[in-house]
VOPAGU-2260 file (C-alpha; in pm, 1 decimal, decimal comma):
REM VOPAGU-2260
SITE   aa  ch    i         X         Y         Z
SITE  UNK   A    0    -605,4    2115,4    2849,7
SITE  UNK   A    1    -608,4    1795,5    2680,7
SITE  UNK   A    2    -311,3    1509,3    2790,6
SITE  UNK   A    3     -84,4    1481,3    2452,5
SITE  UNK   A    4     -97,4    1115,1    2329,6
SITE  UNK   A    5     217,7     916,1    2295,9
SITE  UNK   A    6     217,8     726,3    1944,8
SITE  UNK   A    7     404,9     450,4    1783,6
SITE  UNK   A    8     357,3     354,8    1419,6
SITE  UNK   A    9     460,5      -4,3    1281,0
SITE  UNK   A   10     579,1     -29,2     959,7
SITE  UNK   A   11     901,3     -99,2     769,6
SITE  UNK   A   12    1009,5     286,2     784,9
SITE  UNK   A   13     894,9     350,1     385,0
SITE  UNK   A   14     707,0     674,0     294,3
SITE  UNK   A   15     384,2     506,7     376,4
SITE  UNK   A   16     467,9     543,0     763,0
SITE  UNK   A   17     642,7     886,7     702,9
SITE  UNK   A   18     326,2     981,1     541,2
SITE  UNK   A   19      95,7     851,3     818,3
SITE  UNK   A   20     314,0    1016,2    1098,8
SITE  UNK   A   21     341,6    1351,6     919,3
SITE  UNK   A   22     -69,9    1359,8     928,6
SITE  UNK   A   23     -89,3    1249,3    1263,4
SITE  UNK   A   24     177,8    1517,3    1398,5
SITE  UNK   A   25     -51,4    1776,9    1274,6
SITE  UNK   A   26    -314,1    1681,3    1570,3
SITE  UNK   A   27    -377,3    1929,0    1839,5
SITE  UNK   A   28    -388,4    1590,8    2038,4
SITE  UNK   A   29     -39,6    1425,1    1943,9
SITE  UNK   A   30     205,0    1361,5    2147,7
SITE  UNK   A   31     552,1    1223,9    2082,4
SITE  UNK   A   32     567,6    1002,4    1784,5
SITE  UNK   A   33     795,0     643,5    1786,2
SITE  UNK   A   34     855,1     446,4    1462,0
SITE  UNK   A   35     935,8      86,4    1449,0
SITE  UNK   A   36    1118,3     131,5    1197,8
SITE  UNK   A   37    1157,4     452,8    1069,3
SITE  UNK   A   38    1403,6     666,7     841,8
SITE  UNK   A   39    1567,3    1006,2     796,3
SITE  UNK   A   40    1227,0    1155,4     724,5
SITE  UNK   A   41    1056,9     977,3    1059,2
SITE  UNK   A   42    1389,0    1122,7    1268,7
SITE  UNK   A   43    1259,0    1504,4    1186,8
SITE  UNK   A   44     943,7    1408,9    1349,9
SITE  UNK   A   45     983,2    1169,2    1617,4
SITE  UNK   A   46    1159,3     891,9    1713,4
SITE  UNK   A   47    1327,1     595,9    1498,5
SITE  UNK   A   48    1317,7     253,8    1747,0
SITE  UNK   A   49    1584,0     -11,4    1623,9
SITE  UNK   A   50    1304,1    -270,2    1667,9
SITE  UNK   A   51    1188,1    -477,0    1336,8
SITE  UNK   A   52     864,1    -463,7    1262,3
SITE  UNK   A   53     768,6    -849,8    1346,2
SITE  UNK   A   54     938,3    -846,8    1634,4
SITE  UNK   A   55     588,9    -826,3    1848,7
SITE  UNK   A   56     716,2    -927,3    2152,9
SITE  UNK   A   57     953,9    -648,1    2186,0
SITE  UNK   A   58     715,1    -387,3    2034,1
SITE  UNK   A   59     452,2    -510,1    2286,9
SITE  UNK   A   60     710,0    -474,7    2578,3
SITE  UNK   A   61     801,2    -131,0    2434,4
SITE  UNK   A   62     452,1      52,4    2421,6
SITE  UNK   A   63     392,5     -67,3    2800,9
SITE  UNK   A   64     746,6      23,8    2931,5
SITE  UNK   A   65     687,9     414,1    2701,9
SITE  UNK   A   66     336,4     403,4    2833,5
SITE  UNK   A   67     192,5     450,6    2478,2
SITE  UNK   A   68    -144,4     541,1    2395,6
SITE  UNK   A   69    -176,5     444,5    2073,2
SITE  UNK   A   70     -44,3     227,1    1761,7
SITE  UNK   A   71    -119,2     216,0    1453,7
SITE  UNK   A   72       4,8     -81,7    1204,2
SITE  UNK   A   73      95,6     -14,3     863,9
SITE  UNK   A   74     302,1    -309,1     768,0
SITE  UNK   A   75     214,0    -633,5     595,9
SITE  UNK   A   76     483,2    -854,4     745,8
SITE  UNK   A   77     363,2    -726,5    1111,6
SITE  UNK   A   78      43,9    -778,8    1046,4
SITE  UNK   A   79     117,4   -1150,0     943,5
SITE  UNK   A   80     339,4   -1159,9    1281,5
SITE  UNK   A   81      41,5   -1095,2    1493,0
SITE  UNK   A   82     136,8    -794,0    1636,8
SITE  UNK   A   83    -240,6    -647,2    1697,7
SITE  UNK   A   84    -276,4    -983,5    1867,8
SITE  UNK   A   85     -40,9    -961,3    2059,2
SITE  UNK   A   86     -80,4    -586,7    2193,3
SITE  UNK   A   87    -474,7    -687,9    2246,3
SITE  UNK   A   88    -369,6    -946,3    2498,6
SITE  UNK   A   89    -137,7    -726,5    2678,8
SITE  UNK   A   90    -463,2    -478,2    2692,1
SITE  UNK   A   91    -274,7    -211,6    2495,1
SITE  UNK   A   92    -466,7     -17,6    2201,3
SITE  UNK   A   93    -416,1     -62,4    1875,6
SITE  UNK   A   94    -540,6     -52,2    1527,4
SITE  UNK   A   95    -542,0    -274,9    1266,7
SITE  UNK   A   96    -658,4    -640,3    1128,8
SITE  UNK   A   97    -559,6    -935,8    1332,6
SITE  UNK   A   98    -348,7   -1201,0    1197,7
SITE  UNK   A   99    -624,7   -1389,2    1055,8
SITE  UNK   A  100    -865,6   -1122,4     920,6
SITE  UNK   A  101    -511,7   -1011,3     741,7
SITE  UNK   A  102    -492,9   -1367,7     645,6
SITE  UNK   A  103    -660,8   -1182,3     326,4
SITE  UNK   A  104    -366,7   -1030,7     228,3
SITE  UNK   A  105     -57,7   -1267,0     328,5
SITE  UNK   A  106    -211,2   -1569,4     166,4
SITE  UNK   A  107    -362,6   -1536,3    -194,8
SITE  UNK   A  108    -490,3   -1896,4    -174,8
SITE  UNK   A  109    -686,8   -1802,3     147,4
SITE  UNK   A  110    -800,3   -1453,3     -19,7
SITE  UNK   A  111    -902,3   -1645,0    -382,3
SITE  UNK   A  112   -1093,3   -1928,2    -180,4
SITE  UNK   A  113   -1266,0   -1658,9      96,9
SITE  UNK   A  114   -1348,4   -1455,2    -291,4
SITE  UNK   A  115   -1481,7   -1817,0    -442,8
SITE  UNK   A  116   -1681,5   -1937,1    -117,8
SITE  UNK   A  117   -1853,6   -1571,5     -85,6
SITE  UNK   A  118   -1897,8   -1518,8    -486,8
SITE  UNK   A  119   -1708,1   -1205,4    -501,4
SITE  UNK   A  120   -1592,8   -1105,6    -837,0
SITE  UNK   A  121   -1257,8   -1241,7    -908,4
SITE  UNK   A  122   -1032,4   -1379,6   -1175,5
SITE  UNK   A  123   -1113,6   -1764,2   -1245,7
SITE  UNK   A  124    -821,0   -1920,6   -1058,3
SITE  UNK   A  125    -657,0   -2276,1    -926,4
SITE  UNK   A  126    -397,7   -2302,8    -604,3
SITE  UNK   A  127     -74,2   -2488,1    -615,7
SITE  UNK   A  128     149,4   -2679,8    -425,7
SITE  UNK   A  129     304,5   -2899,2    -664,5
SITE  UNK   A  130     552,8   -2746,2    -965,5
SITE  UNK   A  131     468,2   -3063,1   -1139,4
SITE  UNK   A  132     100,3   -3040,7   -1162,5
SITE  UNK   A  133     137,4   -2624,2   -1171,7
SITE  UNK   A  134     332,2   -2632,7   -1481,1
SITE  UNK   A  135     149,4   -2923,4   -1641,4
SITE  UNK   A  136    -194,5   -2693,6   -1572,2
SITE  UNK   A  137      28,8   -2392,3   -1724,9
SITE  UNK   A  138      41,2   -2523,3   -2049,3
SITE  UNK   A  139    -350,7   -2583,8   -2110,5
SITE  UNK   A  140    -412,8   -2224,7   -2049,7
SITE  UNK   A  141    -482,2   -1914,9   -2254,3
SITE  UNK   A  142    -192,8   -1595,0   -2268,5
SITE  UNK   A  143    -157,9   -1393,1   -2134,0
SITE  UNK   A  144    -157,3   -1564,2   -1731,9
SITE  UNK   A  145     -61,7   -1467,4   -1399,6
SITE  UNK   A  146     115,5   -1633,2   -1175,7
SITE  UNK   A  147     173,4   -1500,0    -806,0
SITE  UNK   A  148     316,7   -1661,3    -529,3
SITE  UNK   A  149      93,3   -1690,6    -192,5
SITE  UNK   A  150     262,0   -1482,2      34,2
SITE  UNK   A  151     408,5   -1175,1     107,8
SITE  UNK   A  152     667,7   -1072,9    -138,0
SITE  UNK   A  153     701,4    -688,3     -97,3
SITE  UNK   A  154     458,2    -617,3    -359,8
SITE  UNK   A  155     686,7    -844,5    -647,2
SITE  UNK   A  156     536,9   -1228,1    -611,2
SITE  UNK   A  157     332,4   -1087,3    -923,2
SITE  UNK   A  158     417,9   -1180,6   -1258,0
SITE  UNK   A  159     190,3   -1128,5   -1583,6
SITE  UNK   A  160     338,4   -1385,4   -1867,0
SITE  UNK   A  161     331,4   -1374,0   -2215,1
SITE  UNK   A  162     453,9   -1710,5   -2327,1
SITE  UNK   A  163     445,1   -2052,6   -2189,8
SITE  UNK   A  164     839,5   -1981,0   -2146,8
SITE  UNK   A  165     795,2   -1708,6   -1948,9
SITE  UNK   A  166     545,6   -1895,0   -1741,6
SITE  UNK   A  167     718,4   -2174,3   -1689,8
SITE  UNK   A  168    1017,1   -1920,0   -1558,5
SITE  UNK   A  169     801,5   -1763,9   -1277,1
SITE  UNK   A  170     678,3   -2099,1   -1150,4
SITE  UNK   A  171    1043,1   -2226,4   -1158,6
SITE  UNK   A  172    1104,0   -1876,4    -968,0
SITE  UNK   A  173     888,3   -1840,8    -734,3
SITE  UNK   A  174     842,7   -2315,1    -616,6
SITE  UNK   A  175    1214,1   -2415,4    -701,6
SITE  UNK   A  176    1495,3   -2150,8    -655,2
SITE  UNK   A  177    1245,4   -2003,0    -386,6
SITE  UNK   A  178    1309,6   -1602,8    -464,3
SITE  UNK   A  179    1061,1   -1574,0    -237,2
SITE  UNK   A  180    1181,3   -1801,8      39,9
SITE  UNK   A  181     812,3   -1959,8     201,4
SITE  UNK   A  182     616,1   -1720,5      85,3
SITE  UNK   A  183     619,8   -1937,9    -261,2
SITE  UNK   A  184     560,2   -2265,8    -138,7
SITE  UNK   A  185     209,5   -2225,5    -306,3
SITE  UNK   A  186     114,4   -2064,9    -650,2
SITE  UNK   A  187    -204,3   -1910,1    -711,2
SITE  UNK   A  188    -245,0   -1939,8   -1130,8
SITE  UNK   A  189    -507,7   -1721,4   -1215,7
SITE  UNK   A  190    -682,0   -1546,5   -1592,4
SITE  UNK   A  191    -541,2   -1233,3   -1714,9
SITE  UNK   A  192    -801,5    -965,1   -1620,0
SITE  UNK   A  193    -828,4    -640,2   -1922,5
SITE  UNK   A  194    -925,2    -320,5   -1751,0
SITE  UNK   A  195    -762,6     -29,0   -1554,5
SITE  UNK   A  196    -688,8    -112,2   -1248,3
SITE  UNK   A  197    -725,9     147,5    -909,9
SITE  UNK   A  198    -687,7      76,2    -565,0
SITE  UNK   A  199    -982,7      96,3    -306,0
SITE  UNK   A  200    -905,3     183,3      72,7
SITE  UNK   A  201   -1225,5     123,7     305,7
SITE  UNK   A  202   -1174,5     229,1     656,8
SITE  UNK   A  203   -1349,0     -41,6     896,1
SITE  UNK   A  204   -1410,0     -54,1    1263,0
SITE  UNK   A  205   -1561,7    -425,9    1247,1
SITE  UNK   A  206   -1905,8    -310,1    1165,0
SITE  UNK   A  207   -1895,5      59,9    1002,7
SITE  UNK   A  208   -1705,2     153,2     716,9
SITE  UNK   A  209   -1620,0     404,1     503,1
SITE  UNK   A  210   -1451,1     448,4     176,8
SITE  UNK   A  211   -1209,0     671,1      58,6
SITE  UNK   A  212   -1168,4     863,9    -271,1
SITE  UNK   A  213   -1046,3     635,5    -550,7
SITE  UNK   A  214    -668,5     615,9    -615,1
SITE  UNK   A  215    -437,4     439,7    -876,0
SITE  UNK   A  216     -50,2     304,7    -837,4
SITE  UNK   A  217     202,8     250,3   -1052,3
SITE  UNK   A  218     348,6     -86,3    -956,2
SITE  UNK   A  219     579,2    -146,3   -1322,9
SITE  UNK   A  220     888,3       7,8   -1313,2
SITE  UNK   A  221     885,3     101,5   -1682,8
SITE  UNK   A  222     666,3     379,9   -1858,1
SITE  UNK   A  223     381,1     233,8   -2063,7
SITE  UNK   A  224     370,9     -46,2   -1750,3
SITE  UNK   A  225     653,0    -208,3   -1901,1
SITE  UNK   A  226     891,2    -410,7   -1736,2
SITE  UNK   A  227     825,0    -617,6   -1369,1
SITE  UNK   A  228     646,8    -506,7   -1099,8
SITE  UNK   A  229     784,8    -319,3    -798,8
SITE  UNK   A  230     624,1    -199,4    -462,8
SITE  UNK   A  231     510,0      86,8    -651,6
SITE  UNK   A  232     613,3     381,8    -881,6
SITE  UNK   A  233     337,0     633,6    -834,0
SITE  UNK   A  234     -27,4     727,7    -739,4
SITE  UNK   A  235    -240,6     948,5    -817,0
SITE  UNK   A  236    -592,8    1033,1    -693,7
SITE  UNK   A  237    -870,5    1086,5    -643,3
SITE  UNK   A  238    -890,2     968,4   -1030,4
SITE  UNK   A  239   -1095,1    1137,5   -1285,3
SITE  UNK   A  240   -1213,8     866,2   -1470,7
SITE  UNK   A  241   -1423,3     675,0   -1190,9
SITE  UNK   A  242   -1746,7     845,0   -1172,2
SITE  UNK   A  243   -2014,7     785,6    -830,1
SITE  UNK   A  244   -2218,2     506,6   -1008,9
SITE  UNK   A  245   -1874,0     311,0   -1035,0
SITE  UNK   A  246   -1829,8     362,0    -642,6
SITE  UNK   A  247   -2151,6     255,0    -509,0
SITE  UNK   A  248   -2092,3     -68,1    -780,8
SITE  UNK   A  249   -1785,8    -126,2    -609,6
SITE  UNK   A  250   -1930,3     -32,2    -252,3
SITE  UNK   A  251   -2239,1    -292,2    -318,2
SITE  UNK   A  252   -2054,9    -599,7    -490,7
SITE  UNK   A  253   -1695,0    -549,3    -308,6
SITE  UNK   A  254   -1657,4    -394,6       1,4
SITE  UNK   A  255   -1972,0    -464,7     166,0
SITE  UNK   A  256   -2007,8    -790,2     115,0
SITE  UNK   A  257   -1643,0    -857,8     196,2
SITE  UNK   A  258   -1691,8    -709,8     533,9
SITE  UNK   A  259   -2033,9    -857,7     579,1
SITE  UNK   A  260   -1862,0   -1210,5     524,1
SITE  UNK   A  261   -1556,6   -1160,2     747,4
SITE  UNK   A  262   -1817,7   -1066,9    1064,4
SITE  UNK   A  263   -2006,6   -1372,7     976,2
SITE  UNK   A  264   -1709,5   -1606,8     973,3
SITE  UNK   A  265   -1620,1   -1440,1    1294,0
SITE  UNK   A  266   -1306,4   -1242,8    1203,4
SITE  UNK   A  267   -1480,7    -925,7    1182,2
SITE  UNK   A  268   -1243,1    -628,2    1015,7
SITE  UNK   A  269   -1093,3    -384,0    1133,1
SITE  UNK   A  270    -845,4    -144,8     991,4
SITE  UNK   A  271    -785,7     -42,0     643,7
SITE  UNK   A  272    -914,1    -320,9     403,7
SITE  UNK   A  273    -729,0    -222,7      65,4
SITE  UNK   A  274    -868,6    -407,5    -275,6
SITE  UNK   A  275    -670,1    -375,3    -616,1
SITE  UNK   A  276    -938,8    -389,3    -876,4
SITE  UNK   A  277    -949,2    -410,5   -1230,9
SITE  UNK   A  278   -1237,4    -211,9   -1398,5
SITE  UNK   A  279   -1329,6    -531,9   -1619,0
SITE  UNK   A  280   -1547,7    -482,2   -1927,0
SITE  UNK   A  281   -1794,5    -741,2   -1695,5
SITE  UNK   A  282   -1762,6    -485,5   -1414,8
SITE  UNK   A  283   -1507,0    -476,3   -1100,5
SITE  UNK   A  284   -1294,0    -751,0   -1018,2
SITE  UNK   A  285   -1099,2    -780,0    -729,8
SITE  UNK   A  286    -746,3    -853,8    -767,7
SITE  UNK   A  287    -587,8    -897,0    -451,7
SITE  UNK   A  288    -655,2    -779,0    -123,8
SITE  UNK   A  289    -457,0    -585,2      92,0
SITE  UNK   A  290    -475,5    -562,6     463,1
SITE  UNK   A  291    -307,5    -197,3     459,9
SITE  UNK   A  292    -262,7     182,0     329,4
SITE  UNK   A  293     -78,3      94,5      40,4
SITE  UNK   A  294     215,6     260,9     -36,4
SITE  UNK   A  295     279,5     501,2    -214,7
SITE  UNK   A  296    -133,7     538,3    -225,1
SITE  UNK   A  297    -134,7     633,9     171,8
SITE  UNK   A  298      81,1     968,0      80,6
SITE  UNK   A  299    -170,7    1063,9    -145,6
SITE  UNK   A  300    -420,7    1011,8     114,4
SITE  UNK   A  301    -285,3    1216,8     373,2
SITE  UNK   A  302    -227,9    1543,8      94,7
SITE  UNK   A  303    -602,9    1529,1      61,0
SITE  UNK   A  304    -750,5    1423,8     414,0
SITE  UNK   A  305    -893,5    1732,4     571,8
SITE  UNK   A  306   -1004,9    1529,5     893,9
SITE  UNK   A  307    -742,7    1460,8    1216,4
SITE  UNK   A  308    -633,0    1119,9    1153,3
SITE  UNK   A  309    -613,2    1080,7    1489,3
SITE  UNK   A  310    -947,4    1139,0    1609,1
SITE  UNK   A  311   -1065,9     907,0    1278,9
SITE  UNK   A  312    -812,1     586,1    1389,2
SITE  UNK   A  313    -944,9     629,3    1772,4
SITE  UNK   A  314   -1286,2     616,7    1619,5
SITE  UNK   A  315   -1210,7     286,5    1430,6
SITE  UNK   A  316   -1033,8     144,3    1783,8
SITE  UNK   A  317   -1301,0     264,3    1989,3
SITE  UNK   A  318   -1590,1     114,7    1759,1
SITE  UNK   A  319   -1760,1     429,3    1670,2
SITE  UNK   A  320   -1682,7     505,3    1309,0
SITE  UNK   A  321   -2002,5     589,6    1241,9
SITE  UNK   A  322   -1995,9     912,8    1416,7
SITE  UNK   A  323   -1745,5    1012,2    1246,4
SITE  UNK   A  324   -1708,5    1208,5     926,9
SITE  UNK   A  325   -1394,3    1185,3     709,8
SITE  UNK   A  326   -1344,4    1501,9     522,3
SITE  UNK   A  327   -1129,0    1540,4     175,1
SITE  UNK   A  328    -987,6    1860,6      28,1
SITE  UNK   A  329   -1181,2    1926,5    -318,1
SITE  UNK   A  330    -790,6    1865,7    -488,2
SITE  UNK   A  331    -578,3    1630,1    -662,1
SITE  UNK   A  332    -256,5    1493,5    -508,3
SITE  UNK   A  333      39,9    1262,8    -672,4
SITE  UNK   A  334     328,8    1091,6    -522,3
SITE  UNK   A  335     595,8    1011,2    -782,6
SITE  UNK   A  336     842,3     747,8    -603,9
SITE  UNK   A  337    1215,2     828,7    -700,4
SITE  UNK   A  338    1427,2     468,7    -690,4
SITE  UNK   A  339    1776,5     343,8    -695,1
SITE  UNK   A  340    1922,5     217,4   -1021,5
SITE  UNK   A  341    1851,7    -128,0   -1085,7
SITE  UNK   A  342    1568,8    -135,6    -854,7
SITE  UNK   A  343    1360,2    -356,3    -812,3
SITE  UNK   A  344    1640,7    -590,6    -877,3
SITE  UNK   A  345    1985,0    -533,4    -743,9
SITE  UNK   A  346    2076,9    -184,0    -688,8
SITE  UNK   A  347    2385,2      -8,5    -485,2
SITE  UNK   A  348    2267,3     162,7    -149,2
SITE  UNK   A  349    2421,4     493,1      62,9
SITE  UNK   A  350    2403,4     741,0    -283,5
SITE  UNK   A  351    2428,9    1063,6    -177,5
SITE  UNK   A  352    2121,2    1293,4    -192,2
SITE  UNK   A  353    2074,6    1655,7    -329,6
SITE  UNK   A  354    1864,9    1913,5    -417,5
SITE  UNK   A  355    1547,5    1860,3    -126,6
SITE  UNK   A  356    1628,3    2131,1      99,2
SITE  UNK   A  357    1578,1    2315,1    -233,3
SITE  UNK   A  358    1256,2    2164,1    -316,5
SITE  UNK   A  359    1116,7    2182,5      22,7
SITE  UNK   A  360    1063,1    2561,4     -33,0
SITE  UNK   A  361     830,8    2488,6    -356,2
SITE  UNK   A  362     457,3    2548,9    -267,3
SITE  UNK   A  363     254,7    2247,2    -220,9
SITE  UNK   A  364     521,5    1971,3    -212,9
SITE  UNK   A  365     583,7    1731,8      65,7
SITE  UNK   A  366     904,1    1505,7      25,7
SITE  UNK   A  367     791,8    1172,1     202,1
SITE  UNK   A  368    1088,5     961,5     279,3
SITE  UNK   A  369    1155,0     617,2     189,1
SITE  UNK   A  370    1458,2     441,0     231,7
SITE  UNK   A  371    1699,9     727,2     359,8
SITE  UNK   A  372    1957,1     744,2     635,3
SITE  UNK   A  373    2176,1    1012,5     724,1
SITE  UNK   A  374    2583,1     938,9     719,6
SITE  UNK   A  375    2807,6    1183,6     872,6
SITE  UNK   A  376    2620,2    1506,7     760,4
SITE  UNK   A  377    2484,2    1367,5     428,6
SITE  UNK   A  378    2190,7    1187,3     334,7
SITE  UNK   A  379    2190,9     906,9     123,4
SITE  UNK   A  380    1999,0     598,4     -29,4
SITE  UNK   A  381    1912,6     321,6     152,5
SITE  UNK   A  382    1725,0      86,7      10,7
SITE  UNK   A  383    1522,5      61,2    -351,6
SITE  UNK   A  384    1247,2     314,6    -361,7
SITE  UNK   A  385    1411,2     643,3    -225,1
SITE  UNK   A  386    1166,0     952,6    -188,0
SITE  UNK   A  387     816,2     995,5    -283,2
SITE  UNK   A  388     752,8    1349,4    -401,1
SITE  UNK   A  389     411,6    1439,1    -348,3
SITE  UNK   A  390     220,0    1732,6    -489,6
SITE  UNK   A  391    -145,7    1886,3    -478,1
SITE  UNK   A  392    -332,7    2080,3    -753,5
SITE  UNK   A  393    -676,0    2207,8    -859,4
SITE  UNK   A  394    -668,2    1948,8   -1142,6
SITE  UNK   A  395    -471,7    1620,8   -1170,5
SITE  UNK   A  396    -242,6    1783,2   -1465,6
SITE  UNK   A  397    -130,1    2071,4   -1228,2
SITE  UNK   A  398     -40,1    1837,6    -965,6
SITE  UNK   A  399     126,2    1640,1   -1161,3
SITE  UNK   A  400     297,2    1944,5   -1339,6
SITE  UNK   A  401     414,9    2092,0    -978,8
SITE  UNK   A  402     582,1    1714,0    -875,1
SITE  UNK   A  403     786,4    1724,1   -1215,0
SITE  UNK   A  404     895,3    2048,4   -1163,6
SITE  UNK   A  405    1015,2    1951,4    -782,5
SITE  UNK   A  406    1176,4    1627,1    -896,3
SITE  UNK   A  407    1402,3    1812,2   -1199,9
SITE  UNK   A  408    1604,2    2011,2    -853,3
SITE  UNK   A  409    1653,3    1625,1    -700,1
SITE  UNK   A  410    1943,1    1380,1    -727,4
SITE  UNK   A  411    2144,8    1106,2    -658,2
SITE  UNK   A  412    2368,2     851,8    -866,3
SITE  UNK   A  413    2151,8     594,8   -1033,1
SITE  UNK   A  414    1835,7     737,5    -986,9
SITE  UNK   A  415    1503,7     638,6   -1165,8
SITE  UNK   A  416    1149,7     758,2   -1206,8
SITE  UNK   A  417     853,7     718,6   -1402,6
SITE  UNK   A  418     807,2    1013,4   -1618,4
SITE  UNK   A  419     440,2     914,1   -1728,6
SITE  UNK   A  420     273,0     888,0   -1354,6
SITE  UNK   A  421    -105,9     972,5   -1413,0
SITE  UNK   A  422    -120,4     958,8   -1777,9
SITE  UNK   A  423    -332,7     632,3   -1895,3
SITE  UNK   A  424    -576,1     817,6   -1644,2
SITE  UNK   A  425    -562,7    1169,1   -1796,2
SITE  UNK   A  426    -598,8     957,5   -2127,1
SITE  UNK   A  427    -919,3     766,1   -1989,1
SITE  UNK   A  428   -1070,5    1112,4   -1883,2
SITE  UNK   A  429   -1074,7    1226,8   -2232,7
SITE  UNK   A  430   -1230,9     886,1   -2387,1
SITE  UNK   A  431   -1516,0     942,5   -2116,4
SITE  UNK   A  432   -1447,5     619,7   -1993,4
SITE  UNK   A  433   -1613,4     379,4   -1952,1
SITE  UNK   A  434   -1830,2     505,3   -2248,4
């Protein structure tokens, strides 16, 4: 009889690592489960540690006191802090980037010039420091522009502007009143890319790789992608408008030549390396790399992954990827994110929750926590997205159809949701895209 494997998971206790942990409890081979940090949904699986997520030192001290066998990292910010570093030296396992092959996510400037020096297809762009000289180059360019600060910014240092007013308000945002403390100390200003965009997710052990289906998120919080951008509303995938000859584009110009050039410079990947693209009428173009599962993209990942996740992120730790095959369900899965009124701006936490236990007995959903907390015997809101619902289906419209259905028996004061989740792809589908 196999030795159960004691787990901790890293992240900042969203529905990504709820997602990741409910996957990895289904393993003949897990053990108990930690989470640094977790939430009410974590709590019915394992064990919620009061330790932040950057805080590597006392993570590090944690998984040798607990004796665990494995962590995984599915945070940004802890990624940034070094944490797989850190573990490394003190010879426990782990998986995930180190700080400076993540370096592609939590600095844009790095990730643009890395893009520029390798010729990877990318938005023309110029990096920042000054607001003077930013704003003055603002003013020469075409509309619509982006302007995104370097750092992390929990998926909102983003902004797409319209007007040279509007402009001129996200540079004052993000280099003068500092919304996003250090993390906008630098602008990237970059061309306004036309195309869908979908997210990529290539699993990497440093030398092997392999890609998963393609998914797309949500990120504005208004229907029609109106409005700013959040962390993100919704995913769906795989998606029915990116045919094979699309992949192996992406798989030839993108993701293995990014991993090809992070070996060479001798910060060799390994983890999930997580590319927004847009589907340009020039071809793929990345927009940003991520370092990560995204979130809410990893839920709909683990609905369709009909592999152990835990014998796949021991493969990737353990350098043998390649003997590995990563099987997916022949389905469609959505996560619809449910948020707190006024997210992603202000918004009023500790809402009371109803209707789950409800929708827990409706065939093929999985409620994936967020930001939830139990209080007294209730559980409320805790933060701005709340619960991802998450559905599988045949076809992308009965998914879809089954997640609606769930969310109409769920509520809370305040709460918000994108009603139109999956449709500009259902809407591509039917054009034949990219024809």
């Amino acid at each position: 009889m196999q030795n159960k494997l004691k787990i901790l998971i890293i992240g900042a206790g969203g529905g990504r690592e709820h997602a990741l942990g409910w996957k990895i409890a289904q393993s003949g081979r897990a053990g108990e489960l930690f989470f640094a940090r977790g939430n009410a949904g974590t709590a019915q699986i394992g064990t919620n540690l009061d330790i932040k997520e950057t805080d590597t030192s006392a993570l590090s001290n944690f998984a040798k006191e607990e004796k665990i066998d494995i962590t995984l990292v599915a945070s940004d910010d802890a990624l940034a802090a070094g944490v797989v570093d850190e573990f490394r030296q003190a010879g426990l396992k782990i998986w995930g980037p180190t700080k400076i092959a993540s370096k592609l996510e939590w600095s844009k400037a790095f990730a643009k010039d890395f893009m520029q020096r390798h010729d990877l297809p990318t938005a023309k762009f110029r990096v920042f420091n000054n607001f003077e000289k930013a704003n003055e180059y603002l003013k020469e360019q075409p509309l619509p522009i982006v302007v995104k600060a370097d750092g992390l910014a929990l998926g909102k240092g983003v902004v797409i502007c319209h007007s040279v007013e509007e402009a001129y308000g996200a540079l004052e945002n993000i280099m003068v009143k500092k919304i996003f403390a250090d993390s906008g100390n630098t602008v990237v200003i970059e061309e306004f890319l036309v195309g869908p965009e979908i997210s990529i997710h290539a699993l990497s052990d440093g030398k092997n790789y392999d890609i998963f289906p393609p998914s797309q998120d949500h990120k504005r919080i208004g229907e029609n992608d109106m409005g700013p951008n959040t962390a993100g509303m919704g995913t769906i995938a795989p998606l029915p408008f990116v045919d094979e000859e699309i992949m192996k584009k992406i798989d030839k110009d993108i993701i293995a030549p990014t991993l090809e050039a992070m070996r060479k410079e001798g910060t060799p990947f390994e983890g999930i390396l997580y590319p927004s693209l847009m589907l340009t009428k020039d071809g793929p173009k990345i927009i940003e790399f991520n370092a990560r599962f995204g979130d809410p993209e990893a839920q709909t990942y683990m609905r369709l992954l009909d592999t152990d996740l835990l014998d796949i992120i021991e493969a990737c730790v353990d350098k043998k990827l390649n003997k590995t095959k990563i099987k997916w369900k022949n389905s469609f899965a959505c996560n619809i994110a449910l948020a707190s009124g006024g997210y992603p701006g202000n918004y009023i936490k500790g809402k009371i929750i109803s209707g789950i236990e409800e929708v827990k007995l409706q065939k093929d959903i999985i409620i994936f926590h967020a930001n939830t907390k139990v209080e007294g015997e209730k559980l409320v809101t805790s933060g701005g997205r709340v619960l991802g619902i998450s559905s599988v289906g045949d076809t992308l419209v009965e998914a879809l159809a089954k997640a609606y259905k769930a969310i109409e028996k769920i509520s809370f004061e305040g709460m918000q949701y994108r009603k139109d989740i999956g449709k500009s792809a259902l809407d591509l589908e039917k054009t034949n895209y990219p024809n």
